[in-house]
N, C-alpha and C positions, 0 to 999 in steps of 0.2 A: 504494500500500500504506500509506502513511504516513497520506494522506488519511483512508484508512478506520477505519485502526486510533484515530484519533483524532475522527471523526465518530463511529462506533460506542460508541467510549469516555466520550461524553460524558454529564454527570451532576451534579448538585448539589455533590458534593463534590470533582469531580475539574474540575480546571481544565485547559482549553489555552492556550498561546501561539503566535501567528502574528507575524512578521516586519515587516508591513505592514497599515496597512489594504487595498490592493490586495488582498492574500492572503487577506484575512479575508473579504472579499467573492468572489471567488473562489471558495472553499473553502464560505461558507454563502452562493449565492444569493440563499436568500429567505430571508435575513435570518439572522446571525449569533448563537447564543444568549451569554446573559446569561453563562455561563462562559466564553468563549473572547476574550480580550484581546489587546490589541498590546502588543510590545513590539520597538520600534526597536534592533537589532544596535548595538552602541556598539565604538567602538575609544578606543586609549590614546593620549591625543591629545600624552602627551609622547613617542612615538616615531613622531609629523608632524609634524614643528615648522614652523612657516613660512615659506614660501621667500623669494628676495627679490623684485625687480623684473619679473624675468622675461626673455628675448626676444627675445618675439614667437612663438616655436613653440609647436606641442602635441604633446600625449603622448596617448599608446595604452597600455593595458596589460591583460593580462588572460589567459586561456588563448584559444590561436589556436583557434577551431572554428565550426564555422557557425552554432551559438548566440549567436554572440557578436559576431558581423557586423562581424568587423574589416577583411573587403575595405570597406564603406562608408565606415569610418574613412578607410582609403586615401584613398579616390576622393575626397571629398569636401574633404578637403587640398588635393591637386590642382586640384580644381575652387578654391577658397577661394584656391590661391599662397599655402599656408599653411603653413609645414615641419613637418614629425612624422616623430616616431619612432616605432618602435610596439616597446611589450617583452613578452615570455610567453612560454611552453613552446608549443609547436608539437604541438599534441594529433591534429589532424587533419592530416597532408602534402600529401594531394591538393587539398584545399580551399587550403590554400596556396599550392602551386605555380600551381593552376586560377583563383584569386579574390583575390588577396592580393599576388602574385607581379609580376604587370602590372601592378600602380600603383607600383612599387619601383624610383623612377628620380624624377631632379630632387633635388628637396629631400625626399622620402619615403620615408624608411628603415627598415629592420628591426635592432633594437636589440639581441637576443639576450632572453635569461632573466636575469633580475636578482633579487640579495638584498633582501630588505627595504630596508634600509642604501642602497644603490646604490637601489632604487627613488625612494626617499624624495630622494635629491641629483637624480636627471633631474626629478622635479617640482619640485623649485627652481629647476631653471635654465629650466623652461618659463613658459607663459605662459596656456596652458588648456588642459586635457582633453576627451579625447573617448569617451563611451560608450554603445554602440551595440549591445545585446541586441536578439536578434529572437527573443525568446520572450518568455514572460510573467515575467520577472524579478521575483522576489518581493520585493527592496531594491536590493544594490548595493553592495556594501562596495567593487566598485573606487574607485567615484565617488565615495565619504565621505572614502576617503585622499590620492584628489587633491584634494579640497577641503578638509581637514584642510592640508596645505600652502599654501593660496590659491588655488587652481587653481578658476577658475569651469568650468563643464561643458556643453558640447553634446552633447545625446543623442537619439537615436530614442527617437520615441513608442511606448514597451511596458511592461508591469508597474509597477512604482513607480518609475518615474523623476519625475516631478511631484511625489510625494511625498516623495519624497528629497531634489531637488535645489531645490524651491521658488523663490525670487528669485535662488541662488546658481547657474542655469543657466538652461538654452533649450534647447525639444525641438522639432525638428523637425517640421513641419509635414505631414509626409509620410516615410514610410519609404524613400526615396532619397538617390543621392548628393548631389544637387544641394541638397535641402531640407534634407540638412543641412549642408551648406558657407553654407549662407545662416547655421543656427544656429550657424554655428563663428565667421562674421564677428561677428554679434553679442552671444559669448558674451564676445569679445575684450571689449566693450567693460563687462562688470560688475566695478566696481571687486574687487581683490582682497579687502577685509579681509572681504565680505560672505561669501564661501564656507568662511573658517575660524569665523565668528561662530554660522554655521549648525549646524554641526559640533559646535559647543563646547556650544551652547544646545541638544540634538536628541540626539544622537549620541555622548555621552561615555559611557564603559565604564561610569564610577562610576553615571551613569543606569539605564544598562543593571540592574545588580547591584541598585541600588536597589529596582528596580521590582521585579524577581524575589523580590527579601526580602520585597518585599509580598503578594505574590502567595500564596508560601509559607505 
């Protein structure tokens, strides 16, 4: 509905905004017209301040559903001998109990629903993120605020995660557990300052606002 309302709507004097390039490609095919612009979701980068050392674990966070493909999270910890926690509201139970549930042993835990505040200290104590959409994910703000704290990112290959995440992560080679426990080991190793530099340079609100005031 959104689509439409804003494909149909389009017009010399009326401009859109899309999320992503991903989205904007997406959304126009064959070829996006001369009104319709990106503008990258920006967060407030003084409420991710960055964390310290790290370690050695990862973080999950996000709403639990099958959109959001946090059993692979799991799994691929697992596989990796990498610890994680994973934190969200529990949107879907079954999918949890069914997908989610059996990798929750060892060092791979479920961490509850956290405040912003609380979110923000487990990615300091961690050491990389993991985000793992199996849709077409139009940006990402999970993965902005774990890299806003330093957290470099392994994610599955879907919607704008390449665009988001740039040098500051590693996507998966493949949509499985395994491919991305390889990208989890390797995400270990980008140094941290790179995934707040991203962040700061990309992704800051005042960008954000900016750009809109132009647009306007």
């Amino acid at each position: 509905v959104l689509h439409r309302a804003v494909t149909d709507g389009m017009a010399p004097w009326h401009l859109a905004t899309v999320v992503s390039e991903r989205q904007r490609g997406i959304w126009w095919p064959e070829g996006a017209p001369d009104t319709a612009h990106v503008v990258h979701n920006g967060i407030d980068l003084a409420q991710w301040a960055e964390g310290g050392a790290g370690d050695g674990s990862a973080v999950w966070a996000g709403r639990i559903t099958p959109t959001k493909g946090t059993h692979l999270a799991a799994e691929a910890a697992q596989r990796a001998g990498v610890p994680l926690t994973i934190y969200g509201v529990i949107e879907h139970r079954d999918y949890f109990q069914d997908e989610v549930q059996p990798h929750l042993h060892g060092e791979v835990r479920y961490g509850g629903h956290l405040t912003t505040a609380e979110l923000r200290r487990a990615y300091g104590r961690a050491s990389v993120a993991l985000f793992t959409p199996q849709w077409e994910e139009p940006f990402g703000l999970a993965a902005v605020e774990a890299m806003a704290t330093g957290l470099p990112v392994a994610a599955t290959p879907h919607g704008a995660v390449a665009e988001v995440l740039g040098e500051a992560g590693v996507i998966a080679n493949a949509d499985t557990g395994e491919a991305l426990a390889e990208a989890l080991r390797q995400a270990l190793e980008i140094a941290p300052h790179l995934p707040r530099e991203r962040v700061a340079r990309l992704f800051d609100a005042r960008q954000m606002v900016t750009r809109f005031e132009d647009l306007y």
